[in-house]
N, C-alpha and C positions, 0 to 999 in steps of 0.2 A: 497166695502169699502164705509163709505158715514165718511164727515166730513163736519161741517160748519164754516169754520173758517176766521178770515180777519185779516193779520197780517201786520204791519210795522214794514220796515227794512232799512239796508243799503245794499247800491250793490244791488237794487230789478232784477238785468238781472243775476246774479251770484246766488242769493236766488230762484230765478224761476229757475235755472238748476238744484240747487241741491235739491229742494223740488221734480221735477220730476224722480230725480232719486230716490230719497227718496222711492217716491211711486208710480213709473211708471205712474206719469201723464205728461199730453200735455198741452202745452200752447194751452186754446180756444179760449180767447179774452184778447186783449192787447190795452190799450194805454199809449203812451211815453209819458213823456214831452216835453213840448216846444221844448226844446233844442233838444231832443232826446236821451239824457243819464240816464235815470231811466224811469221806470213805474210809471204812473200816479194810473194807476190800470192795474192789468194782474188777469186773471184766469184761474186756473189748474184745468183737468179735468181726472179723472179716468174711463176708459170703458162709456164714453160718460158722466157720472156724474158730479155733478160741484162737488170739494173735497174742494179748495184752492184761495182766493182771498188774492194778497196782494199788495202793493204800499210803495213806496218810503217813509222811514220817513224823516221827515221836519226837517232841519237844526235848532239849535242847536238839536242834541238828544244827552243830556249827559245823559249817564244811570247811574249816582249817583243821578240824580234831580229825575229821573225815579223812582228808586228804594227808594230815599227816603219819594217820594210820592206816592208811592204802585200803581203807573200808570201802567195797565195792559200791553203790547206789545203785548201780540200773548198769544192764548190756543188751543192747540189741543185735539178736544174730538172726538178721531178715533177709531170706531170700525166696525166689520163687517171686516176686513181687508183678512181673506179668512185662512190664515196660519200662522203657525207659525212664519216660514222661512220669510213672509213679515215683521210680528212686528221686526225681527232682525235685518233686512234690514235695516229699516229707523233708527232705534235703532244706528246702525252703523254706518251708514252714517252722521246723525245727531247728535250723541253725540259728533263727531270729534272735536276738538277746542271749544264745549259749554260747560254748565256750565248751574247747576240749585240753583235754590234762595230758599230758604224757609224763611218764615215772619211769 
């Protein structure tokens, strides 16, 4: 599977668990912040591959300023994923409570 992506989010300890279950990767390199409540940067890796880097968005993130200003948040351009049964996977996993935009 190869993806090159860098996303920001909220909850980035809760987004790293379920991006790895998404797509069976591992946390390889992390750092917290300060505090140690979010990732500063964290990256997910697939069969030793880097797939997934992402970090903590920056307070305020309202996503109507987001989306009225066509500010990207995250793209995933993933292929090579191996099977079917994986596109379903994350498919499943990740559609759970999202939600797609189109402009």
């Amino acid at each position: 599977m190869k993806n090159d992506t860098q996303v920001y989010v909220k909850s980035s300890f809760e987004a790293a668990e379920m991006y790895g279950k998404a797509f069976g990767a591992e946390i390889t390199f992390e750092v917290k912040n300060d505090t140690e409540t979010a990732y500063a940067h964290c990256e997910l890796s697939v069969n030793g591959e880097g797939f997934l880097a992402l970090s903590e968005a920056a307070n305020p993130c309202d996503i109507n300023i987001v989306h009225k200003m066509k500010w990207e948040t995250m793209t995933f351009n993933v292929f090579e994923m191996g099977s079917e049964e994986a596109v379903y996977n994350a498919f499943n996993i990740l559609s759970d409570g999202g939600g797609l935009q189109y402009n």
